[in-house]
PDB file of N, CA, C and O in Angstrom:
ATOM      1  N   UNK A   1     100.246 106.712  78.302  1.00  0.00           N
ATOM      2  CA  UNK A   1     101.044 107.859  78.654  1.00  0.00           C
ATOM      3  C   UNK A   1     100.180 108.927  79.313  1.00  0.00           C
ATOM      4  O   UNK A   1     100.474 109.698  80.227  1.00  0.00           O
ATOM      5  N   UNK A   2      98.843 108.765  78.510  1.00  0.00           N
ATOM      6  CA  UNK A   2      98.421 110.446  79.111  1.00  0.00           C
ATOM      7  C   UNK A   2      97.638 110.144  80.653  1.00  0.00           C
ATOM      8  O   UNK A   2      97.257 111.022  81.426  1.00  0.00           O
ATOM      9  N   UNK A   3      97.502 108.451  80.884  1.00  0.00           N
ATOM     10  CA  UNK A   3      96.936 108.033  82.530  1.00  0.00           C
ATOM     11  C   UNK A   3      98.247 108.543  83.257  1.00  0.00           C
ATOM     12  O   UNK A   3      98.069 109.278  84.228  1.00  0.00           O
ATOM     13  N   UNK A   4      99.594 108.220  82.876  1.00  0.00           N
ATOM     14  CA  UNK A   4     100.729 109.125  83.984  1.00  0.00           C
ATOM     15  C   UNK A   4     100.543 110.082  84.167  1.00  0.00           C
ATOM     16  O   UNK A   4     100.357 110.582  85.277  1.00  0.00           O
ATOM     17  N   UNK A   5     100.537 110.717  82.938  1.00  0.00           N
ATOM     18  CA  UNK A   5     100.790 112.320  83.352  1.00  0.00           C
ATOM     19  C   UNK A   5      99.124 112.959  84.168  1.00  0.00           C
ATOM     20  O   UNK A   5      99.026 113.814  85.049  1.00  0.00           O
ATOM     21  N   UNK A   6      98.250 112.349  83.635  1.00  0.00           N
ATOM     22  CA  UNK A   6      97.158 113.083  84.395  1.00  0.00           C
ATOM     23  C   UNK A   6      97.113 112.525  86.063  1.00  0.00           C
ATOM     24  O   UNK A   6      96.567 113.153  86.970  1.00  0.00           O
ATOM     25  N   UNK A   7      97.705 111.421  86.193  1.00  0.00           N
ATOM     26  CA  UNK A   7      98.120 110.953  87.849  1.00  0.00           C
ATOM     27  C   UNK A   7      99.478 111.641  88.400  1.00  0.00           C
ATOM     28  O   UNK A   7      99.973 111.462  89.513  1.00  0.00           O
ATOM     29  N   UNK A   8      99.912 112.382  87.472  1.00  0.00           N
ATOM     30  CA  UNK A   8     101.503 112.915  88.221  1.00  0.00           C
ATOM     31  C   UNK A   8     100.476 114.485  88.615  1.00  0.00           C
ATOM     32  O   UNK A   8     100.328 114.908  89.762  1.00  0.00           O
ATOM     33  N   UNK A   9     100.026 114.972  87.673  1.00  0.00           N
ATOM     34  CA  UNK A   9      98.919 116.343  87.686  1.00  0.00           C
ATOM     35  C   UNK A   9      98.266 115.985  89.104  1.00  0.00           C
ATOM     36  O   UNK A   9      98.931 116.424  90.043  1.00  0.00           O
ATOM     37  N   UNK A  10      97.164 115.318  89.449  1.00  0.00           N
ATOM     38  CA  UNK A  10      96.613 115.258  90.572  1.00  0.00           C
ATOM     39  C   UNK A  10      97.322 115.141  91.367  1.00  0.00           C
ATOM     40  O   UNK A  10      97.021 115.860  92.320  1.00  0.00           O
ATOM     41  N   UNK A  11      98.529 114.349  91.581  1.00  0.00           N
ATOM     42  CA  UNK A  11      99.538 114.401  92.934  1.00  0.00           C
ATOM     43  C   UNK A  11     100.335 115.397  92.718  1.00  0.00           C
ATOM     44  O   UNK A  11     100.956 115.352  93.780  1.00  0.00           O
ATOM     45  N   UNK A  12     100.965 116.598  91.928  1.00  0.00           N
ATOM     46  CA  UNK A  12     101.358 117.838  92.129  1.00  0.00           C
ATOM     47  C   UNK A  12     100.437 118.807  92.147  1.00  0.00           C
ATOM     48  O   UNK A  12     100.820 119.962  92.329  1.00  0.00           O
ATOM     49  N   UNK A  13      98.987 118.512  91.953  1.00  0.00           N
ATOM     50  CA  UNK A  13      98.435 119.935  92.057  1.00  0.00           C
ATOM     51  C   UNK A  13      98.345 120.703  91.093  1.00  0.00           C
ATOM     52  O   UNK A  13      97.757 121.759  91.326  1.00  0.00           O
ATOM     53  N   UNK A  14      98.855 120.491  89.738  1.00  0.00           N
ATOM     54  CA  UNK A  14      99.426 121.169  88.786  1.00  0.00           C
ATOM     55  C   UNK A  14      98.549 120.465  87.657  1.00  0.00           C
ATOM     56  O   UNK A  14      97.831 119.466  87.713  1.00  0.00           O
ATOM     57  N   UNK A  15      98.857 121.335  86.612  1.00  0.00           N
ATOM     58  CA  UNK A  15      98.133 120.850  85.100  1.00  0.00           C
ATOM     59  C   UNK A  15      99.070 121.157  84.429  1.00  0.00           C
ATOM     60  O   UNK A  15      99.521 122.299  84.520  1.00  0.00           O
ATOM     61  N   UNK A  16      99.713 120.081  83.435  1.00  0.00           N
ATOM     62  CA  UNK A  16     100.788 120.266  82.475  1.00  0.00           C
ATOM     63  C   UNK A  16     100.779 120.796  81.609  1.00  0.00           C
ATOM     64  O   UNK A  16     100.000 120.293  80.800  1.00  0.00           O
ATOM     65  N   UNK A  17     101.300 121.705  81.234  1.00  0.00           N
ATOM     66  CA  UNK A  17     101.661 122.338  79.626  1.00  0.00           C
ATOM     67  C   UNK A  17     101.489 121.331  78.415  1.00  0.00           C
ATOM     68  O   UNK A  17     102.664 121.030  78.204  1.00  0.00           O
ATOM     69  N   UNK A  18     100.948 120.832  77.758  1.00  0.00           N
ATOM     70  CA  UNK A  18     101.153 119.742  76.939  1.00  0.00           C
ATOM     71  C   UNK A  18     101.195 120.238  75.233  1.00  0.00           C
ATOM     72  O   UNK A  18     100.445 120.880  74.498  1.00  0.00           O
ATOM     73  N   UNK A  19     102.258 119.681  75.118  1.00  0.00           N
ATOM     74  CA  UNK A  19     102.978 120.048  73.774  1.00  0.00           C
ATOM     75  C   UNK A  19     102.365 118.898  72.650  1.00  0.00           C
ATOM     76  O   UNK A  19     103.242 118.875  71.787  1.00  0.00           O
ATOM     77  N   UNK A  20     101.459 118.086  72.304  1.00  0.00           N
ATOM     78  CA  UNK A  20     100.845 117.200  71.629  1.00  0.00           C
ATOM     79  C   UNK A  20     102.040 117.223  70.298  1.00  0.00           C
ATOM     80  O   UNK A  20     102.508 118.307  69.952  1.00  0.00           O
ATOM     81  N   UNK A  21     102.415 116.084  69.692  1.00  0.00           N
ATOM     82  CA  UNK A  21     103.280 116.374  69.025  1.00  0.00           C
ATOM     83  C   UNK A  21     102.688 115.351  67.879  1.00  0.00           C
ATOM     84  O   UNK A  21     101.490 115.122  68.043  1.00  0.00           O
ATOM     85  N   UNK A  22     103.331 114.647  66.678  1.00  0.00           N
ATOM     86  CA  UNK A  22     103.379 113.852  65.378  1.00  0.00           C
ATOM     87  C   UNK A  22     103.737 112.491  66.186  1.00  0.00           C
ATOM     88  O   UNK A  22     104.264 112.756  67.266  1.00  0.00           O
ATOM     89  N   UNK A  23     103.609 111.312  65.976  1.00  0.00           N
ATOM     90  CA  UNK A  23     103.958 110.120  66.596  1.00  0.00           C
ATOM     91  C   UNK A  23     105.423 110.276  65.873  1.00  0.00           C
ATOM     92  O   UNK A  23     105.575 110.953  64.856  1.00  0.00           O
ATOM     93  N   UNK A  24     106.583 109.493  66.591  1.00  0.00           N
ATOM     94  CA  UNK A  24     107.774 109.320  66.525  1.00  0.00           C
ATOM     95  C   UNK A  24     108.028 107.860  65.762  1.00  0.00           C
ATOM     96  O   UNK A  24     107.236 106.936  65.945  1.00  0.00           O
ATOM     97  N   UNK A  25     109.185 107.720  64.897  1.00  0.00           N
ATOM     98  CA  UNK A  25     109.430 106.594  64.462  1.00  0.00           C
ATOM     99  C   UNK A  25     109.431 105.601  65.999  1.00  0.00           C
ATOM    100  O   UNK A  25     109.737 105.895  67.154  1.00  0.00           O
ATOM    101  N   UNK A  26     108.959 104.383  65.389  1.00  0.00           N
ATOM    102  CA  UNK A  26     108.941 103.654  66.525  1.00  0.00           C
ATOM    103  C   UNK A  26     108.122 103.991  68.053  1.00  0.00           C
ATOM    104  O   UNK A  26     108.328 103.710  69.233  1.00  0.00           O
ATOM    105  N   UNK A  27     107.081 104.759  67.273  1.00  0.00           N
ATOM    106  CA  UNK A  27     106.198 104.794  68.425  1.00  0.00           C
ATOM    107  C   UNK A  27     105.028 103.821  67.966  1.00  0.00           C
ATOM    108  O   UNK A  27     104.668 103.562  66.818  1.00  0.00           O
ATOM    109  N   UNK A  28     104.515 103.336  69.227  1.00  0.00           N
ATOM    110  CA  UNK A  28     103.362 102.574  69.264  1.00  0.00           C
ATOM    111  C   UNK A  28     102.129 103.199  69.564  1.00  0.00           C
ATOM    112  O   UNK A  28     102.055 103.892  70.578  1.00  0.00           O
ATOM    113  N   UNK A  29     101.010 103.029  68.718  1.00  0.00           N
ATOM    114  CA  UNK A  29      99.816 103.487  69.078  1.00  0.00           C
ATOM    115  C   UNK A  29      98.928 103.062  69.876  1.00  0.00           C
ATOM    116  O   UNK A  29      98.245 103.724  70.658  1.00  0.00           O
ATOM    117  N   UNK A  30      98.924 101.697  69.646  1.00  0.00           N
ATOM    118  CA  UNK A  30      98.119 101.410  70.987  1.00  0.00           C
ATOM    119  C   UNK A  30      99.132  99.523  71.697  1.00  0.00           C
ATOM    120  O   UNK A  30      99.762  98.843  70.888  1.00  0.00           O
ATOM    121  N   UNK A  31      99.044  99.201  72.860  1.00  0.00           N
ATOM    122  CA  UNK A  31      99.728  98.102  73.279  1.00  0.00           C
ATOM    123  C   UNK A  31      98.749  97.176  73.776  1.00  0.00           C
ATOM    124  O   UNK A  31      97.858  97.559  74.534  1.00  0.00           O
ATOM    125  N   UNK A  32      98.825  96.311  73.503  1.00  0.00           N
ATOM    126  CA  UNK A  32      97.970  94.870  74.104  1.00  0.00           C
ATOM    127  C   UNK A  32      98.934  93.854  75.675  1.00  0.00           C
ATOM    128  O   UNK A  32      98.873  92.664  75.983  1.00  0.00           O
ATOM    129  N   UNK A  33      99.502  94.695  76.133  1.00  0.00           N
ATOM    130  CA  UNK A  33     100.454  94.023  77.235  1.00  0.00           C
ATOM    131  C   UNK A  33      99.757  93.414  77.830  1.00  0.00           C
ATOM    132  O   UNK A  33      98.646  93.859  78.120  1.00  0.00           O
ATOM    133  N   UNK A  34     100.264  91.901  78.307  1.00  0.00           N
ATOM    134  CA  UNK A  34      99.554  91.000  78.538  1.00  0.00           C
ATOM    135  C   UNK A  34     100.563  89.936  80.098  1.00  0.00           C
ATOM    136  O   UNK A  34     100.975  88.790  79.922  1.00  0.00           O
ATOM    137  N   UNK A  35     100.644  90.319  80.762  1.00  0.00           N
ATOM    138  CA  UNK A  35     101.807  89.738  81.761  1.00  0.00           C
ATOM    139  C   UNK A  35     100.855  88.108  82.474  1.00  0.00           C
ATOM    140  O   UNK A  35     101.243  87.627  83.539  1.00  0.00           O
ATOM    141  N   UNK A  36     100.019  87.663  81.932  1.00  0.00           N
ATOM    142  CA  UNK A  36      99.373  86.280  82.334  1.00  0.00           C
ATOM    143  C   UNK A  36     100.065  85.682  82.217  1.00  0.00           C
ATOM    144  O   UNK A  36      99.862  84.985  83.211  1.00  0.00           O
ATOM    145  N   UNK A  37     101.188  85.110  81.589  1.00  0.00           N
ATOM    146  CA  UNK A  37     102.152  83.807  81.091  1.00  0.00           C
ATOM    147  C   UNK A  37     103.089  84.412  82.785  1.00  0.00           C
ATOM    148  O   UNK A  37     103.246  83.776  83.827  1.00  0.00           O
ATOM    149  N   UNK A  38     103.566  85.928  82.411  1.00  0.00           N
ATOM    150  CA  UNK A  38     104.529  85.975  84.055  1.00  0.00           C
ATOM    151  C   UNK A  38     103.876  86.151  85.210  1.00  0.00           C
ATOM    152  O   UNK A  38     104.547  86.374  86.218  1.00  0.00           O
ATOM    153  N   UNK A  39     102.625  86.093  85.283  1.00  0.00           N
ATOM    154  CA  UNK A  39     101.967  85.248  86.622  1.00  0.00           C
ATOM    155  C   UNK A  39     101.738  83.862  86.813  1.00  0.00           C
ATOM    156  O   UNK A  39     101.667  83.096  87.775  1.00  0.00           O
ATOM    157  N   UNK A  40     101.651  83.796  85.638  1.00  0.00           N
ATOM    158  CA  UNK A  40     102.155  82.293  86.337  1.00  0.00           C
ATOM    159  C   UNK A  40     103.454  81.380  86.276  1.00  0.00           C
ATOM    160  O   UNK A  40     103.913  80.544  87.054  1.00  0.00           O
ATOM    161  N   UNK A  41     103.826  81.827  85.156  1.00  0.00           N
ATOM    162  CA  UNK A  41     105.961  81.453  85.867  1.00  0.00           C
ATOM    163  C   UNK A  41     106.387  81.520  87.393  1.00  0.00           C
ATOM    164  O   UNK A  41     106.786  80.637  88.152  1.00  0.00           O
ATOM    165  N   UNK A  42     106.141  83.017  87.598  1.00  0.00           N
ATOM    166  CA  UNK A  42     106.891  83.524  88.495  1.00  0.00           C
ATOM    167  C   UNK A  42     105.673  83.868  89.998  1.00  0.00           C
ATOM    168  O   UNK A  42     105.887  84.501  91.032  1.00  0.00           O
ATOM    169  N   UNK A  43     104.315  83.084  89.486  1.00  0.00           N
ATOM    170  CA  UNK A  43     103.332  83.239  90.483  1.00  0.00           C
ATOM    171  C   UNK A  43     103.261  84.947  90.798  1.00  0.00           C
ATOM    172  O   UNK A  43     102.830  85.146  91.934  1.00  0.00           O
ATOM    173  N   UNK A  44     103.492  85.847  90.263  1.00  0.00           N
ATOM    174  CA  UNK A  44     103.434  87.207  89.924  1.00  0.00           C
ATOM    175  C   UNK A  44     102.324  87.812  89.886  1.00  0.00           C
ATOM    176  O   UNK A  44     101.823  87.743  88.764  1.00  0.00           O
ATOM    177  N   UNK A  45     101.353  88.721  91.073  1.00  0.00           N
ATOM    178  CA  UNK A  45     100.101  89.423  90.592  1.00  0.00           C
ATOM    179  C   UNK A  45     100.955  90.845  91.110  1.00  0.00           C
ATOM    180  O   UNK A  45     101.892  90.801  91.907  1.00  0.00           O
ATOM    181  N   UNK A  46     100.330  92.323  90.373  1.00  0.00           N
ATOM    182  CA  UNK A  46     100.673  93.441  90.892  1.00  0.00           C
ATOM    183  C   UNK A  46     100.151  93.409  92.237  1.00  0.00           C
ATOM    184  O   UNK A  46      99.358  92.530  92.576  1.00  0.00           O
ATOM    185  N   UNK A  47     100.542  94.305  93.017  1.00  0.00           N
ATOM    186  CA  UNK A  47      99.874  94.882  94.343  1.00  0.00           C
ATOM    187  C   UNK A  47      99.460  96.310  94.268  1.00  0.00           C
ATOM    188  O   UNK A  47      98.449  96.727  94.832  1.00  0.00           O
ATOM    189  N   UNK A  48     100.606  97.371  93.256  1.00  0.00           N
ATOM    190  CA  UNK A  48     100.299  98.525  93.345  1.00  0.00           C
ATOM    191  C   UNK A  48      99.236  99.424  92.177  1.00  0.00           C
ATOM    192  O   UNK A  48      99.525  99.554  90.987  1.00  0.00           O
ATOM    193  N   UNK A  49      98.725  99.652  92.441  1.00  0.00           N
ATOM    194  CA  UNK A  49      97.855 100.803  91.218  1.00  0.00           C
ATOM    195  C   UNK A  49      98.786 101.572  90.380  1.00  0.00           C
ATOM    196  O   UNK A  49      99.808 101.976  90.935  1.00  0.00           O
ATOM    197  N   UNK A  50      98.651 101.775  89.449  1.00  0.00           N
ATOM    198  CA  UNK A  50      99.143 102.675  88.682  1.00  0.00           C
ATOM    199  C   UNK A  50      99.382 104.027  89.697  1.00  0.00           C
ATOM    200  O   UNK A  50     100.405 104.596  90.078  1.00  0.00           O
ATOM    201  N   UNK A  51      97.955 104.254  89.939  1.00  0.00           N
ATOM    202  CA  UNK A  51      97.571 105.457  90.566  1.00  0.00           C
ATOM    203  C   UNK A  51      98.049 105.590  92.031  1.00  0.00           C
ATOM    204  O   UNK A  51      98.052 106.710  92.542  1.00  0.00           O
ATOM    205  N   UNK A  52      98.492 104.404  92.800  1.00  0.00           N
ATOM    206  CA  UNK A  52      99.006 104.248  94.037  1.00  0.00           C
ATOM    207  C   UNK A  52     100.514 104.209  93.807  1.00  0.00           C
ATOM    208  O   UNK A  52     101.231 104.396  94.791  1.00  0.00           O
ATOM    209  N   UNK A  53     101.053 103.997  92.664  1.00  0.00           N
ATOM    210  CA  UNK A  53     102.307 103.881  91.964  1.00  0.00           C
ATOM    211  C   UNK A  53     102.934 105.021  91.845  1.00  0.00           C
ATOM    212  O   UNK A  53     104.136 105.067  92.109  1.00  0.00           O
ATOM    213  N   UNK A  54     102.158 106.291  91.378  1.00  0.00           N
ATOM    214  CA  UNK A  54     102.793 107.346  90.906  1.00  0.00           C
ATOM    215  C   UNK A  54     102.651 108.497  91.979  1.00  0.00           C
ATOM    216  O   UNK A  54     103.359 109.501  92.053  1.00  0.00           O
ATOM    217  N   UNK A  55     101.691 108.182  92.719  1.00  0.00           N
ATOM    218  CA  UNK A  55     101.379 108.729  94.089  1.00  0.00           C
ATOM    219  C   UNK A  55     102.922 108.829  95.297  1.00  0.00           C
ATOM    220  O   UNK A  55     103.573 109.738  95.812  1.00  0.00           O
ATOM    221  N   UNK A  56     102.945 107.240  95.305  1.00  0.00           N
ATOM    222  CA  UNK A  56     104.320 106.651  95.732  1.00  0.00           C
ATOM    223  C   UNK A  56     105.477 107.578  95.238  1.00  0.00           C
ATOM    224  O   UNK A  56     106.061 108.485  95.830  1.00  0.00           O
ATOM    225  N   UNK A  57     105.623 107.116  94.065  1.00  0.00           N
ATOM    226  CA  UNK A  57     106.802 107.853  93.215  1.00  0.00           C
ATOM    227  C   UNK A  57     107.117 109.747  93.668  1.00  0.00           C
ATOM    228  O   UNK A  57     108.146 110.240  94.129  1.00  0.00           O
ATOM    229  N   UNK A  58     105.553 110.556  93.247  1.00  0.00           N
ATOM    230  CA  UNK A  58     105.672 111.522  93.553  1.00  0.00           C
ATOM    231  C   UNK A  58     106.274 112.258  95.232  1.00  0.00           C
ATOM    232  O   UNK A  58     106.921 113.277  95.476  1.00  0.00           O
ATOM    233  N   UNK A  59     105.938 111.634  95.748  1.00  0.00           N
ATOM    234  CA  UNK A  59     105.685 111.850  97.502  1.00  0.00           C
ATOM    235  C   UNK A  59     107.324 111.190  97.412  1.00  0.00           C
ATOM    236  O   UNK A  59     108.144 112.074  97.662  1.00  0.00           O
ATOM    237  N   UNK A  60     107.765 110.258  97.204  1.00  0.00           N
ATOM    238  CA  UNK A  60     109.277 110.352  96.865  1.00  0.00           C
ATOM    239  C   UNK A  60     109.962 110.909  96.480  1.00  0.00           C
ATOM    240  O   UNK A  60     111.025 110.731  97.075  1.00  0.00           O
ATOM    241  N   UNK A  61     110.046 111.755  95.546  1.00  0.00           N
ATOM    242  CA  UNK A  61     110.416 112.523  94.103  1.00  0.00           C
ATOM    243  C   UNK A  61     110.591 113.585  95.422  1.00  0.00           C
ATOM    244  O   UNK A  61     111.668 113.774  95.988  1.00  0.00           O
ATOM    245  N   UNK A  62     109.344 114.220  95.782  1.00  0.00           N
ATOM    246  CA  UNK A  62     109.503 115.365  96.849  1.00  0.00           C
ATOM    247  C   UNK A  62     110.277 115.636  97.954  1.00  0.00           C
ATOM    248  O   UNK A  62     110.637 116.704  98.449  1.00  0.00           O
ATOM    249  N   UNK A  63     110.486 114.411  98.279  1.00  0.00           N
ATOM    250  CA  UNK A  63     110.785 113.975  99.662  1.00  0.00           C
ATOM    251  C   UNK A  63     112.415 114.087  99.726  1.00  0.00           C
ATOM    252  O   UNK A  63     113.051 114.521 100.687  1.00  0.00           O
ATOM    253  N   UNK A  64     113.025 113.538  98.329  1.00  0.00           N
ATOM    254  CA  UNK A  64     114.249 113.253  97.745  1.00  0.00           C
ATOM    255  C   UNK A  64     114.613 114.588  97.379  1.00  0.00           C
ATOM    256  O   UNK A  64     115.661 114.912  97.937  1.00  0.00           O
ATOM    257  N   UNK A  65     114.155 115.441  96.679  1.00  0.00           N
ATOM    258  CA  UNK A  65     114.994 116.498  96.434  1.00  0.00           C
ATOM    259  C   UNK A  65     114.303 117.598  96.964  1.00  0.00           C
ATOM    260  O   UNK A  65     114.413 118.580  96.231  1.00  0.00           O
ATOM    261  N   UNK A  66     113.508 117.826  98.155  1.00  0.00           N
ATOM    262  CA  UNK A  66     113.551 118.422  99.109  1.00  0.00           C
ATOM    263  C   UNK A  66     112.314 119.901  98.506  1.00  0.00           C
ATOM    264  O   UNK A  66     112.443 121.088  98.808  1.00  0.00           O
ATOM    265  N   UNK A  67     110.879 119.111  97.359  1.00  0.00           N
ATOM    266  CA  UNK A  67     110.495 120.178  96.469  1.00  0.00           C
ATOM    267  C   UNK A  67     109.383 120.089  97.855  1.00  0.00           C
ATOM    268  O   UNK A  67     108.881 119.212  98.557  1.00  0.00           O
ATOM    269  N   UNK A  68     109.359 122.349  97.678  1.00  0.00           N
ATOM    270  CA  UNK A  68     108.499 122.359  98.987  1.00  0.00           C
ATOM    271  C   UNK A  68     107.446 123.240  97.238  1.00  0.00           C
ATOM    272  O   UNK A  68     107.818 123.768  96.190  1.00  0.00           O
ATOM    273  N   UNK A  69     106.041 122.902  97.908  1.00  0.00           N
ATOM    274  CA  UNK A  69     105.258 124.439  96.514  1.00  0.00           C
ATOM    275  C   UNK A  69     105.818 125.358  96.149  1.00  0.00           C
ATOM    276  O   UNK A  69     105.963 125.620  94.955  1.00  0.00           O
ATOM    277  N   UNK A  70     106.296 126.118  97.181  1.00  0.00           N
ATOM    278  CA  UNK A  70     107.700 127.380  96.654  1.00  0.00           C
ATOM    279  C   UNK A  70     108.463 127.066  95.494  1.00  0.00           C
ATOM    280  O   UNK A  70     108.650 127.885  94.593  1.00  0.00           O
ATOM    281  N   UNK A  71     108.967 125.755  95.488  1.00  0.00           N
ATOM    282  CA  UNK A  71     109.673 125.395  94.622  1.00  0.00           C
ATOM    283  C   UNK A  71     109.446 124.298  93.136  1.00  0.00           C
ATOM    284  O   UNK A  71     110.155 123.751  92.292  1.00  0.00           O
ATOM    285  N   UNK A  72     107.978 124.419  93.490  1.00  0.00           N
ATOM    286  CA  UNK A  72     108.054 123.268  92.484  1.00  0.00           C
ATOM    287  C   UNK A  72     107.856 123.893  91.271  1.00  0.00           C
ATOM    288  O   UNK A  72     106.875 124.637  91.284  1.00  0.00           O
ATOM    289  N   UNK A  73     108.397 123.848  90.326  1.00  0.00           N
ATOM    290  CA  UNK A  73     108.402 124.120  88.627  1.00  0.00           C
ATOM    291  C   UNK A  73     107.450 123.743  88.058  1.00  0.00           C
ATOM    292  O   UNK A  73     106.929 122.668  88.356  1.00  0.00           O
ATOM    293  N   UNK A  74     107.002 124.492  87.140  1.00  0.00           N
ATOM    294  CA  UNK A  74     106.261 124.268  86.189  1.00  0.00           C
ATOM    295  C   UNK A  74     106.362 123.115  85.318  1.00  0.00           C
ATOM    296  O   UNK A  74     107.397 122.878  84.694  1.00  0.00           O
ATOM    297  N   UNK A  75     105.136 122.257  85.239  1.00  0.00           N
ATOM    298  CA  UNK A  75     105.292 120.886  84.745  1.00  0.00           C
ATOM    299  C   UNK A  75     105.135 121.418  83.040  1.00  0.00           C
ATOM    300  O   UNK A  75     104.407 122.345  82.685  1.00  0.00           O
ATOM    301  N   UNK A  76     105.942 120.643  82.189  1.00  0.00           N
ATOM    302  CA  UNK A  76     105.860 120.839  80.744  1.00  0.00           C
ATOM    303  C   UNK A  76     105.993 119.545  80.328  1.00  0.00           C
ATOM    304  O   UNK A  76     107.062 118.991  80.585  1.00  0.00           O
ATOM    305  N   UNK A  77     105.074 118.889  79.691  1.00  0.00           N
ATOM    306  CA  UNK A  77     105.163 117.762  78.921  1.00  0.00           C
ATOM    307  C   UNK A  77     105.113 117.997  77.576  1.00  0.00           C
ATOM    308  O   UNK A  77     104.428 118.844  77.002  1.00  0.00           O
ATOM    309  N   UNK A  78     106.129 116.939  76.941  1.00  0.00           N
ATOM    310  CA  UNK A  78     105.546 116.583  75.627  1.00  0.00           C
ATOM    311  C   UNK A  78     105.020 115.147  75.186  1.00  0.00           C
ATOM    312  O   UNK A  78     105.522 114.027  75.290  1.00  0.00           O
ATOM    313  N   UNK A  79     103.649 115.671  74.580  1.00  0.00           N
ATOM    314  CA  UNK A  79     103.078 113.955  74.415  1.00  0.00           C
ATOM    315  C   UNK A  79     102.756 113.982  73.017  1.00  0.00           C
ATOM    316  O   UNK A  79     102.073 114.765  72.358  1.00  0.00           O
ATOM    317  N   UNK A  80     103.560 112.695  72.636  1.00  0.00           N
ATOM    318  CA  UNK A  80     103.227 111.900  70.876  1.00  0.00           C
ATOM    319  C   UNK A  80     101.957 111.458  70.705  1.00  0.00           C
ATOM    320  O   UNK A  80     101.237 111.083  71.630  1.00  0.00           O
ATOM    321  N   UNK A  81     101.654 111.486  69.571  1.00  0.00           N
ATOM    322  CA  UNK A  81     100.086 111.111  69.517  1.00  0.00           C
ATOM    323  C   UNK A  81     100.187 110.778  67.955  1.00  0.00           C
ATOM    324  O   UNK A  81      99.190 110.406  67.337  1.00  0.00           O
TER     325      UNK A  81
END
């Protein structure tokens, strides 16, 4: 979680408010995700970076609802821990 938000921060320019909170029922502390079995089913490798991912996303996000700096809001996260 906190590699998004510190890649959404560098592509807005901005540093988030971060509200650090108690972990939530049904939160996970740490994940072992493992997608090797669906590369090879589906012959499946990524192409995009995380970091080329959210880059993407952002520059979309902007583009889509038309956020010029004038307008962009103050980022506020809350992150479980």
């Amino acid at each position: 979680m906190l590699e998004f938000i510190s890649e959404i921060e560098k592509n807005i320019g901005e540093i988030a408010s971060k509200n650090y909170m108690p972990m939530q029922n049904g939160d996970v502390a740490e994940t072992w995700a493992d997608i090797s079995v669906m590369k090879k089913m589906l012959a499946y490798s990524p192409k995009v970076s995380v970091s080329e991912g959210v880059r993407n996303f952002v520059d979309w996000y902007k583009e889509f609802y038309m956020v010029t700096k004038n307008r962009q809001s103050h980022l506020e996260t809350a992150v479980y821990h």
